[in-house]
C-alpha positions as CSV (number, residue, x, y, z in Angstrom):
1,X,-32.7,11.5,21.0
2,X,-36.5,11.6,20.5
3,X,-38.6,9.0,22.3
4,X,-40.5,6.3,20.3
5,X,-44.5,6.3,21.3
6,X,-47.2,4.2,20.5
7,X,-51.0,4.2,20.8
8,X,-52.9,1.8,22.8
9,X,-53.2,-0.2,19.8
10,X,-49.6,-0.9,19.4
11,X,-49.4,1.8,16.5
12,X,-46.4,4.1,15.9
13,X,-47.0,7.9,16.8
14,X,-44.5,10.6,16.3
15,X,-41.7,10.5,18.9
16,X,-41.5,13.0,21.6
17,X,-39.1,14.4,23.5
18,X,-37.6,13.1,26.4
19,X,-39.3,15.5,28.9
20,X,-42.4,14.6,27.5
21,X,-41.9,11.3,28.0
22,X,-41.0,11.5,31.7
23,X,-44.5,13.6,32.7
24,X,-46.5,10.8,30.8
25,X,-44.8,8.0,32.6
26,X,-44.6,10.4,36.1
27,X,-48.8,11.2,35.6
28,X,-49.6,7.4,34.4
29,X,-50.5,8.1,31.2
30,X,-47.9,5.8,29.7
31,X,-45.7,3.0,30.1
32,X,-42.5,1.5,29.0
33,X,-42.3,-1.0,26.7
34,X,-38.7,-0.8,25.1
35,X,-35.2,0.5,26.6
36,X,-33.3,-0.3,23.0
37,X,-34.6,2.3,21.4
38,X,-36.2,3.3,24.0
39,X,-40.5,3.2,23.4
40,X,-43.3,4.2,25.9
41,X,-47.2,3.2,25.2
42,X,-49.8,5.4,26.1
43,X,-51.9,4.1,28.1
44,X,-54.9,6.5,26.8
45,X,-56.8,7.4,23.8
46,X,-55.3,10.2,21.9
47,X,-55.0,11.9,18.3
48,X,-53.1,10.4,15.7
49,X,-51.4,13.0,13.8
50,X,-48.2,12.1,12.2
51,X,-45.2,13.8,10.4
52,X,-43.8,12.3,7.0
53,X,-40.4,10.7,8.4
54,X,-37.5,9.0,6.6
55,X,-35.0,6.6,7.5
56,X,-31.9,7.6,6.5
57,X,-28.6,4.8,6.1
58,X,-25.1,5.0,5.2
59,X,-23.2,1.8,4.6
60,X,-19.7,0.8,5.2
61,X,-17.6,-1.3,6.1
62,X,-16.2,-0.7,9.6
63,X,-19.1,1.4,10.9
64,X,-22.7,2.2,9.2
65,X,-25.2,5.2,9.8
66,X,-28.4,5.5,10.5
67,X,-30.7,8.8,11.0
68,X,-34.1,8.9,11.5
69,X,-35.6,12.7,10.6
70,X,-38.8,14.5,10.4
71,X,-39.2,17.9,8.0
72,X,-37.5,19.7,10.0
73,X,-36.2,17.8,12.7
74,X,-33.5,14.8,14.1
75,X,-35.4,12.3,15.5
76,X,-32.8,9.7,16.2
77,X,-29.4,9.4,14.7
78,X,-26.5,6.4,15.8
79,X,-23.7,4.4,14.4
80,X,-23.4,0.4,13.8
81,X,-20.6,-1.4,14.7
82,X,-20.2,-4.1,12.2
83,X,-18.5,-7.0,12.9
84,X,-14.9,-7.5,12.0
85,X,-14.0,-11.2,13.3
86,X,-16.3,-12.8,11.0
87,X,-13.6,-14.1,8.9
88,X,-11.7,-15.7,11.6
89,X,-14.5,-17.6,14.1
90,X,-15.0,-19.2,10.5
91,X,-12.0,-19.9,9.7
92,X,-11.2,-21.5,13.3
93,X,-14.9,-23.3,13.1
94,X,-13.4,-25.0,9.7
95,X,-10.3,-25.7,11.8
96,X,-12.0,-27.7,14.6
97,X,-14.3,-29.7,12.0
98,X,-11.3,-30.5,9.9
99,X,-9.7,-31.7,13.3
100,X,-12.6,-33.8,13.7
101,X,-13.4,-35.6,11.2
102,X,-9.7,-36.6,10.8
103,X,-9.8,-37.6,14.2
104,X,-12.8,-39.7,14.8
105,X,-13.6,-41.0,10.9
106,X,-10.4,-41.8,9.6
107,X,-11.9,-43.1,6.6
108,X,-14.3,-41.0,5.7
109,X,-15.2,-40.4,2.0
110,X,-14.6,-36.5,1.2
111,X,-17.6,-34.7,1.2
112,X,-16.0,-30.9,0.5
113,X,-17.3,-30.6,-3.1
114,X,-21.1,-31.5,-2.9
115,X,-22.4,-28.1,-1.6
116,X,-24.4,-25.9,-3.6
117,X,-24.8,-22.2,-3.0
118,X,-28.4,-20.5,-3.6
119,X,-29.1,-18.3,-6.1
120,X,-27.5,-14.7,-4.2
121,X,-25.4,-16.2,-2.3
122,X,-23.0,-13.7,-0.4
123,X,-20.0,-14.2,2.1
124,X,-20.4,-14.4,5.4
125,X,-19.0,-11.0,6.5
126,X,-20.8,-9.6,4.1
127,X,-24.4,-11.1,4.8
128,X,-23.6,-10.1,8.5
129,X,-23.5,-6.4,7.4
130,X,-26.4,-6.8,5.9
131,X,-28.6,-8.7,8.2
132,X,-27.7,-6.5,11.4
133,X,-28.5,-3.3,9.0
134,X,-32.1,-4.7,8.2
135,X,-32.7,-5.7,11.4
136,X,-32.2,-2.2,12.9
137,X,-33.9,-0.6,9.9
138,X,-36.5,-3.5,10.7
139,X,-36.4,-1.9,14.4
140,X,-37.0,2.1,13.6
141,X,-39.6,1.1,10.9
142,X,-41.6,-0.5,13.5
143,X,-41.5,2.6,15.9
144,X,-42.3,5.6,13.5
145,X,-45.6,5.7,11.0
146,X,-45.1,5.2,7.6
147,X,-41.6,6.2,7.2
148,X,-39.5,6.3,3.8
149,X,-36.4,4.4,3.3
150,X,-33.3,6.4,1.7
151,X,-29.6,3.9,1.7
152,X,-26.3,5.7,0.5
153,X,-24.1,3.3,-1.2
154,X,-20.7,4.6,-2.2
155,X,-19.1,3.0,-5.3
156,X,-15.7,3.6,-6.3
157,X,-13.9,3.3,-9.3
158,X,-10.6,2.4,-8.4
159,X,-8.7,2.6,-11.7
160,X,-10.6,5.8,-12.6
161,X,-9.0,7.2,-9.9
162,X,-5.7,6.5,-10.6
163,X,-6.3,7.6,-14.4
164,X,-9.0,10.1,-14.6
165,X,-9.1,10.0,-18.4
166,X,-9.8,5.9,-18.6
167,X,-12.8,4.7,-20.8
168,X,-14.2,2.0,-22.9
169,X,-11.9,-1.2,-23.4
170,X,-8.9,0.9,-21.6
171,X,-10.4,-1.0,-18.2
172,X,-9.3,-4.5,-19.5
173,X,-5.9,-3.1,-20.4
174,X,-4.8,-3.2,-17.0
175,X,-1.1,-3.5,-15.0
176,X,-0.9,-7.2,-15.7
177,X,-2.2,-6.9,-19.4
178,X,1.8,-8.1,-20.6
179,X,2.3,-10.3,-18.5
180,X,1.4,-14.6,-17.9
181,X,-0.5,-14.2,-14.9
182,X,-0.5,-12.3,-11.8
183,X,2.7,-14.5,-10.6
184,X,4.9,-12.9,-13.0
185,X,3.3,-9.1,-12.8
186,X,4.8,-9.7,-8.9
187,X,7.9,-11.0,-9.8
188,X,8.4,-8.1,-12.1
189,X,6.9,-5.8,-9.6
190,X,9.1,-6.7,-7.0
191,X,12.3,-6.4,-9.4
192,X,12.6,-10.3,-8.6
193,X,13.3,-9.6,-4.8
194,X,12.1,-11.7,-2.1
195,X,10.1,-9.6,0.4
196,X,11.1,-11.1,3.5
197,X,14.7,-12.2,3.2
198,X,15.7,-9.5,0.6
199,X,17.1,-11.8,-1.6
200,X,17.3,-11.9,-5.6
201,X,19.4,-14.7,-6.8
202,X,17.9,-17.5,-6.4
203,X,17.3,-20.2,-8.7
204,X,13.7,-20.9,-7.7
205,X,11.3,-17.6,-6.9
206,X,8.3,-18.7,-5.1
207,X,4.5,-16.2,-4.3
208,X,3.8,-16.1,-1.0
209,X,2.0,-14.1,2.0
210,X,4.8,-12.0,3.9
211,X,2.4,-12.8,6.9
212,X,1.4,-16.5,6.5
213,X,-2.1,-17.3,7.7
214,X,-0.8,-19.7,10.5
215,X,0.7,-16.6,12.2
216,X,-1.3,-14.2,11.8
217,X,-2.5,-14.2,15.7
218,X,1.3,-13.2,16.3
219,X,0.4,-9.8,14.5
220,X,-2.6,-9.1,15.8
């Protein structure tokens, strides 16, 4: 990995190479103002050639790359761990304020349907992915000159790859298309069995999770 430089005015140079970097800092010339990436300052005037460089990002869901490359050349290149517990520190804030209000205002009017959502408005997992993303693409864009942006996002079309040959209305005609609702698709899916006790005679067949929410943490 390349190391980030900048002039004495605080303005991005092209990175060099950690050898480089060392004799700078060894001789004086240079100093270190960043460990994450890590960025030296020259501490002299010099000239201000740059490279055309891009910034290169694939999403996903688990882990998301990011590359930053000259013509010819790797400048930086690492992976992003996003966040996976998202879900559940919100799910276990909602249970503590549920706790609390039923605990200290007994009589307290409901107030659960009076929020609005802004215009864009994405879940919370989600917006995570995408805020730590921009703010490391935030982070290389401030250490290289005038770099281009380039973002890979996959898109897959989930019934086309189960039938190739799909088109046109042929997407609304879907697995549950004969049936009431999704209930009875999973009745008739499940040939009317219950999935955790095996049975398929009784008088009363009821949806559910095969791993209820409350115990999940048993699971995992």
């Amino acid at each position: 990995m390349s190391v980030f430089v900048k002039n004495m005015r605080g303005e991005s140079l092209m990175p060099c190479s950690p050898r480089k970097a060392r004799l700078l800092l060894r001789e004086g010339k240079a100093k270190v103002i960043n460990y994450t990436p890590f960025t030296i300052q020259l501490t002299y005037a010099t000239g201000e050639t740059v490279q055309e460089v891009s910034i290169g990002i694939d999403l996903g869901t688990k882990h998301t790359g990011i590359a930053v490359t000259s013509e010819n050349k790797v400048l930086a290149k690492g992976e992003i761990e996003v966040r996976q517990d998202v879900k559940n520190l919100l799910d276990t804030r909602r249970t503590y304020r549920r706790g609390r209000r039923t605990r200290k205002t007994r009589y307290r009017k409901p107030r659960f349907n009076n929020r609005t959502r802004e215009d864009g408005w994405l879940p919370p997992s989600i917006q995570s992915r995408l805020d730590n993303t921009f703010r490391w693409i935030d982070r290389f864009v401030s250490l290289v000159p005038h770099p281009t942006l380039a973002i890979e996002v996959g898109k897959f079309d989930a019934q086309k790859m189960m039938n190739p040959d799909i088109k046109g209305e042929e997407y609304q005609q879907g697995q549950t298309l004969s049936y009431h609702d999704v209930r009875y698709f999973v009745f008739a899916r499940d040939k009317y069995t219950c999935q955790v006790c095996k049975k398929s005679k009784d008088k009363i067949f009821n949806t559910h999770h095969i791993i209820y929410r409350s115990c999940e943490f048993l699971y995992f």
